[in-house]
C-alpha positions in Angstrom: 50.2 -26.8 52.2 49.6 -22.8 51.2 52.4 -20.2 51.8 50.8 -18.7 54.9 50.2 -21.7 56.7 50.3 -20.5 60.1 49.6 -16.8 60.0 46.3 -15.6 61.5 44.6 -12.5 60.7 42.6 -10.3 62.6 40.7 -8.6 59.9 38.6 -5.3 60.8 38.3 -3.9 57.6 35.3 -3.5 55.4 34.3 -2.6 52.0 37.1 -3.0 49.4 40.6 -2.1 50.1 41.7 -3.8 53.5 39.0 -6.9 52.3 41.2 -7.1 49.0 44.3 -7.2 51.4 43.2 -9.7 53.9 41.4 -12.4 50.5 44.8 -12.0 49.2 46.7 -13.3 52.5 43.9 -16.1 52.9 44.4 -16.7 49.3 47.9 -17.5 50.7 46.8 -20.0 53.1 46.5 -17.2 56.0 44.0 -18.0 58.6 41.9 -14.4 58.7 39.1 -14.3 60.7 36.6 -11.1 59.7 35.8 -9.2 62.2 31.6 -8.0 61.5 28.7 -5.5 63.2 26.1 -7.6 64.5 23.1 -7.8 62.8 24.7 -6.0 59.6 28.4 -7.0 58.7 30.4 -5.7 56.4 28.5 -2.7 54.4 28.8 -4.8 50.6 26.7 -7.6 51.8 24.2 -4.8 51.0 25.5 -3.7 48.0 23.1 -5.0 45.2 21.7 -6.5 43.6 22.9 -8.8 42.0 22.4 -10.8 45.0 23.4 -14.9 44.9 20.5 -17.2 44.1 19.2 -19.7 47.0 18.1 -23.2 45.4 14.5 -22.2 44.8 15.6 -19.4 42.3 15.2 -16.3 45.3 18.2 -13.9 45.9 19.8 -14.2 49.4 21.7 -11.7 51.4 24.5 -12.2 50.0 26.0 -9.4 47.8 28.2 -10.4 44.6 30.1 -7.1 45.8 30.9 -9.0 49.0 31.4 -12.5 47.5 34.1 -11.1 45.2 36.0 -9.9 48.1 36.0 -12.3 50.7 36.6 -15.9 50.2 38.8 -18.1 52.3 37.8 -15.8 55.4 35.7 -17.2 58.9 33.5 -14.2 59.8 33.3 -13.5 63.7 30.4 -10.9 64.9 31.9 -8.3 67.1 30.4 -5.3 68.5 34.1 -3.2 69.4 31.5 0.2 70.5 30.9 -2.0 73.9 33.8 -3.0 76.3 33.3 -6.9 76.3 33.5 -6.6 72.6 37.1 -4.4 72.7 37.9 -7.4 75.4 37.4 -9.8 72.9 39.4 -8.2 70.2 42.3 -8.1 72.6 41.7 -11.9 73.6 42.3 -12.5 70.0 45.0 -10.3 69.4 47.1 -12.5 71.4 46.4 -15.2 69.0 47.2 -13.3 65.6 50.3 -12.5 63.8 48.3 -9.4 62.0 45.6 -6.9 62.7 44.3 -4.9 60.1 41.6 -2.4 60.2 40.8 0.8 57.7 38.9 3.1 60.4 39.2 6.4 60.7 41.9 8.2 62.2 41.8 8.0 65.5 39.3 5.8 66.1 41.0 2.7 67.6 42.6 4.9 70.1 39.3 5.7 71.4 38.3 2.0 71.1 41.7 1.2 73.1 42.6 -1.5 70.0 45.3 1.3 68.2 48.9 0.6 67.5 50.1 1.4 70.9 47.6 -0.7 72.9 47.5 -3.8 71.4 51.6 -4.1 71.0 51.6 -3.8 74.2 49.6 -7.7 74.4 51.7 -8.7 71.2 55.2 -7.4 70.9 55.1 -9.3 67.0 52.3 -8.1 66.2 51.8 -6.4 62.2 49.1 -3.7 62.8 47.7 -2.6 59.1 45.9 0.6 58.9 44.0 1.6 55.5 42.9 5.2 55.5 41.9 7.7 52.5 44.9 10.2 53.4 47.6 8.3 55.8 48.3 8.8 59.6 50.4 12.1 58.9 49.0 15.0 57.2 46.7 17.7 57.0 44.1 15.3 55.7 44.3 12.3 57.6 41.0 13.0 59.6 39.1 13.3 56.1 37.0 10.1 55.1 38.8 8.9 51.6 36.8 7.3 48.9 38.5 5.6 46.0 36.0 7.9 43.8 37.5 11.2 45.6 41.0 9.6 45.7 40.8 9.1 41.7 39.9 12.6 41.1 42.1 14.2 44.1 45.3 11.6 43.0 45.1 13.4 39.3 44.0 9.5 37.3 40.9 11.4 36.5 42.6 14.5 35.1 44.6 11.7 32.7 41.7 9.7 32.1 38.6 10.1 29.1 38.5 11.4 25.8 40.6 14.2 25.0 38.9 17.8 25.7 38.9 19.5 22.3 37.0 16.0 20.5 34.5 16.9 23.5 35.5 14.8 26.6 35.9 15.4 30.2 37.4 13.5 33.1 36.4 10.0 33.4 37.0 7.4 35.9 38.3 3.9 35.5 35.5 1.1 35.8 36.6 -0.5 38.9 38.0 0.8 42.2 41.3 1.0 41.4 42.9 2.9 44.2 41.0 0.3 46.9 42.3 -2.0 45.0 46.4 -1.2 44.3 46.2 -0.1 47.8 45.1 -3.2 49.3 47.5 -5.5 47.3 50.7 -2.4 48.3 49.3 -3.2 52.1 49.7 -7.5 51.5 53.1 -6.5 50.4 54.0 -4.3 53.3 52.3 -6.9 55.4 54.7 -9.9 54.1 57.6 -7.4 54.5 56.4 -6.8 58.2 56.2 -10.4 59.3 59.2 -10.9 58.0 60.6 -8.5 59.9 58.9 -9.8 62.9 60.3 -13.4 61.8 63.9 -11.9 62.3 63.6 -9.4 65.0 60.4 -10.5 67.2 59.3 -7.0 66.2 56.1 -5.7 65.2 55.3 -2.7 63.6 52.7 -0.3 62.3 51.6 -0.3 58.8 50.5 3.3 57.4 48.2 2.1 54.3 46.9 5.5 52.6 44.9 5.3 49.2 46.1 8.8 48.2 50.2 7.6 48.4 48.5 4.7 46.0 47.1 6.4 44.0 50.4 9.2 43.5 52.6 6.2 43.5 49.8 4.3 40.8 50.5 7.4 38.1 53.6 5.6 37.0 54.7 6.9 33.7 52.8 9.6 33.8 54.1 10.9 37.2 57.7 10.8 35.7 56.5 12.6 32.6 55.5 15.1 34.5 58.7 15.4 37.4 60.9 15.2 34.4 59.4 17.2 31.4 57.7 19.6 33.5 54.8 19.5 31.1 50.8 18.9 32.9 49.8 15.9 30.8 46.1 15.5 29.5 43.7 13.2 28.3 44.6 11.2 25.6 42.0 9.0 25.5 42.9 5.3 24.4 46.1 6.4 22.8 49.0 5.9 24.7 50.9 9.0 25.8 54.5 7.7 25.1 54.3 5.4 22.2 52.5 5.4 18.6 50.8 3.5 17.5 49.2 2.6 20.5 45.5 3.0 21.0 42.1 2.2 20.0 41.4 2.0 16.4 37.9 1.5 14.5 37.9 -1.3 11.4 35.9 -2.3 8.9 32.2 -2.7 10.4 30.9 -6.1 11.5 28.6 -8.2 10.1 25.8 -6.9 11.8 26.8 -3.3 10.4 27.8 -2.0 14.0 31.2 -0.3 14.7 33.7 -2.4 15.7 37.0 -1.6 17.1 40.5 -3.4 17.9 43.5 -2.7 20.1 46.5 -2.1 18.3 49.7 -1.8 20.7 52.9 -1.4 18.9 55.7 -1.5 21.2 58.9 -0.9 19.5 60.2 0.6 16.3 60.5 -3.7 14.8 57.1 -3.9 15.6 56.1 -0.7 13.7 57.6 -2.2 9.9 56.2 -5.6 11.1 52.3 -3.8 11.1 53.3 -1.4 8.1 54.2 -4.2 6.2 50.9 -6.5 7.2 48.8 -3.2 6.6 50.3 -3.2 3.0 52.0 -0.3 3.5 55.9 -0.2 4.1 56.6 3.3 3.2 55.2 4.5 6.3 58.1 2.4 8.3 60.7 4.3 6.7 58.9 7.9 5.9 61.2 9.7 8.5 58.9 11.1 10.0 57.3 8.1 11.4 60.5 5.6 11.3 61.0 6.0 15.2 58.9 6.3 18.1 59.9 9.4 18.8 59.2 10.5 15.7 55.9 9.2 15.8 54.7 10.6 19.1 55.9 14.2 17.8 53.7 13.6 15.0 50.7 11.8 15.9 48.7 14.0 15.0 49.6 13.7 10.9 49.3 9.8 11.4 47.1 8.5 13.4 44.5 9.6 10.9 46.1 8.3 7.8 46.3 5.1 10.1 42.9 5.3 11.3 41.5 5.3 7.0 44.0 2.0 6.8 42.5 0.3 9.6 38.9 0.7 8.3 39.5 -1.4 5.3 39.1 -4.8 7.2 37.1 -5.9 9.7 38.3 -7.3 13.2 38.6 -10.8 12.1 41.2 -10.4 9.5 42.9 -8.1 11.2 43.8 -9.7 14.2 44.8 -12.9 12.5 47.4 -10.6 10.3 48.3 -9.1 13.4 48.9 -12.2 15.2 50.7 -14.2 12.6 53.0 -11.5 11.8 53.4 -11.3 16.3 52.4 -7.6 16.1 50.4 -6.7 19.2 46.7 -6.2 19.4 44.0 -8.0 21.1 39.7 -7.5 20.5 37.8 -5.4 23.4 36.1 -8.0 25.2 32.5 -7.6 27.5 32.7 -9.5 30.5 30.2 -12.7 29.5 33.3 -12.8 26.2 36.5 -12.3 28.7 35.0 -15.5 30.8 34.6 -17.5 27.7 37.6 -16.5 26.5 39.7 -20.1 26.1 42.7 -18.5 27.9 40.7 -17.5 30.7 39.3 -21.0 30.7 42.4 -22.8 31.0 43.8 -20.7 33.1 41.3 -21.0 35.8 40.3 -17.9 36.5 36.8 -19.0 37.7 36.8 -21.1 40.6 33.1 -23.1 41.8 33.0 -22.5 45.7 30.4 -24.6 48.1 28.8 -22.1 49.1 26.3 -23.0 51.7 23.0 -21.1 50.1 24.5 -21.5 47.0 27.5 -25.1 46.2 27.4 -24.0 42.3 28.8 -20.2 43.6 31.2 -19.1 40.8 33.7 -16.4 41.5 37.0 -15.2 40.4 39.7 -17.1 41.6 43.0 -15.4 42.3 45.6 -15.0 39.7 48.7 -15.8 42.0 50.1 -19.2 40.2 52.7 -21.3 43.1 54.0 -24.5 41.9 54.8 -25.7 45.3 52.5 -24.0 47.7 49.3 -23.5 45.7 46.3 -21.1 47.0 43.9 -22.1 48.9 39.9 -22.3 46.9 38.1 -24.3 50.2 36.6 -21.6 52.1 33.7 -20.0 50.6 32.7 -16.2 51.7 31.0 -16.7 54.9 27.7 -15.9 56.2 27.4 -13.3 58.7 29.1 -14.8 62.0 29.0 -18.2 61.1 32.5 -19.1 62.7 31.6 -16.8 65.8 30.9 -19.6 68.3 33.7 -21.7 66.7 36.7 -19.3 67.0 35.4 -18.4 70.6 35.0 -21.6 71.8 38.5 -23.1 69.9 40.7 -20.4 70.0 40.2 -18.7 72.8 38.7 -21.1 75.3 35.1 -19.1 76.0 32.7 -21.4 77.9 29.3 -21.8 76.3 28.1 -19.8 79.5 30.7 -16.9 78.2 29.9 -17.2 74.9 26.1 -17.2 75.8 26.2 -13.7 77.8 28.1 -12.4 75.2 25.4 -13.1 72.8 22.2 -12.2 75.0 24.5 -8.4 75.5 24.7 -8.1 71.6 28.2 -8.3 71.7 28.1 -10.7 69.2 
């Protein structure tokens, strides 16, 4: 039994943000049916390559982009331009508990499936919408682009190497404002059905990347609101503690740079590395003793810690660092973070039976339930393969119904 047992989706959302929404919920144990264009489906199936592998070696249609982002889903072809295919989305609307779509402002109304018009069939019903700017706003008829949204929600500004060593504004290397904003939509979602739970209420859920990506600026937000100062780049030091950052050792066998992580928390921590770096008089020099001390001077010690750290290499420092429980951790590709033995045994990489591929390896999700476990038995679907199922089961279309449908190009 998953958590959502239940619960069924109605998922009109594409690309990234409302997909990473709706895998989570059928993660869960949610039942979402994906809503796809005829003929092309959701835009990532395109997206490559890499493309997966069919048994003789050749790639398929199928995007990795679009396999990372929709397992446990039943894909239904709808065409919701033509009236018969708005009919069917209200027919199924009566069936769901949520209804999620990331359109453009506005564009449901004209459809006749916006917040208004499909309450009106289901009372209960969650309606999530996932724009670039919100409902509200001077903005909210602008397209929204996690790129954009990066730049526009100031990450960018806060993000690269610092401007006098020569750097400029960077942004992170993978969507993270699609992504924060989808999981903030599951937990408005979860809120919202609770709600309904109590109340028999629906209600609408305003998803905007740009809020997400305000909201996402954490510290650095509060910096700001409270010190009043505009903060910078800083690279891959950390803004509010030292020593906390990137820092190059000894060179590795091969005679390339190498680099480790060194994250020192707290002041214990700080004597802990002084002490494993062989030299203590930096834990008490009071100028360094305290982190606050230590941020106001960076400047003076990071270098005199950067000529430390380049006496050994990467290897002995990290098992110094470890034994003596002083943060830091190695800078890992991708092939090394999926070999990593923690990664392993954790089981972040699920095998799905896929039906063009049943060796498909993707990411599994991180969510860890010791009653209600998530669900790993649905691979990503092909384009419309549960279309005639979920007509014919769900709603009860004839195979003379379902047959028009498809000869119109409905679905």
């Amino acid at each position: 039994m998953n958590s959502l047992d239940g619960i069924r989706i109605l998922d009109l959302s594409r690309v990234l943000a409302g997909p990473w929404c709706t895998q989570t919920l059928a993660d869960l144990g949610a039942d979402v049916i994906k809503i796809e264009r005829p003929g092309t489906g959701d835009d990532t199936r395109t997206w490559g390559p890499p493309f997966l592998k069919d048994s003789a070696g050749n790639d398929s249609a199928e995007a990795a982009y679009y396999l990372g982002a929709n397992r446990n889903k039943r894909s239904v072809t709808c065409d919701i331009a033509q009236p018969q295919g708005q009919a069917l989305i209200r027919d199924l609307v009566q069936h769901c508990h949520v209804f999620v779509e990331n359109f453009k402002v506005g564009d449901m109304a004209r459809y006749g499936l916006d917040y208004d018009s499909l309450k009106a069939l289901n009372p209960r019903l969650v309606y999530c919408s996932v724009t670039g700017f919100g409902q509200t706003g001077p903005y909210r008829e602008r397209a929204g682009y996690d790129y954009a949204i990066q730049g526009m929600g100031g990450l960018m500004s806060i993000t690269g190497e610092r401007d006098d060593i020569g750097g400029g504004p960077q942004k992170v290397g993978v969507a993270v404002a699609d992504l924060f904003t989808g999981m903030y939509a599951t937990v408005a979602i979860l809120a919202a059905l609770r709600h309904a739970e109590r109340t028999g209420e629906g209600q609408h859920v305003d998803a905007a990347l740009l809020d997400t990506q305000v909201a996402m600026l954490a510290n650095m937000g509060a910096n700001y609101l409270v010190g009043g100062k505009v903060p910078g780049r800083a690279g891959n030091a950390h803004q509010n503690i030292v020593p906390y950052q990137v820092f190059e050792v000894a060179p590795a066998a091969d005679g390339h740079k190498d680099h480790l992580i060194l994250a020192v928390g707290n002041d214990s921590q700080y004597a802990k590395f002084c002490a494993v770096a062989g030299h203590p008089e930096l834990a008490t020099d009071p100028r360094y003793a305290r982190n606050q001390d230590r941020v106001r001077n960076r400047l003076e010690l990071v270098p005199l810690l950067q000529d430390i750290m380049r006496t050994r290499n990467k290897a002995a420092w990290l098992a110094a660092l470890e034994a003596a429980k002083v943060p830091c951790g190695a800078i890992n590709n991708i092939a090394e973070v999926f070999d990593d033995p923690q990664v392993r045994e954790r089981g972040m990489v699920t095998t799905w039976p896929h039906p063009i591929n049943p060796g498909l390896h993707l990411v599994s999700s991180p969510i860890k339930l010791s009653a209600t476990p998530v669900r790993t038995d649905r691979p990503p679907p092909l384009l419309g393969e549960q279309t005639d199922e979920v007509l014919r089961t769900l709603l009860g279309y004839s195979e003379a119904h379902i047959s028009a449908l498809k000869e119109g190009q409905v679905i």
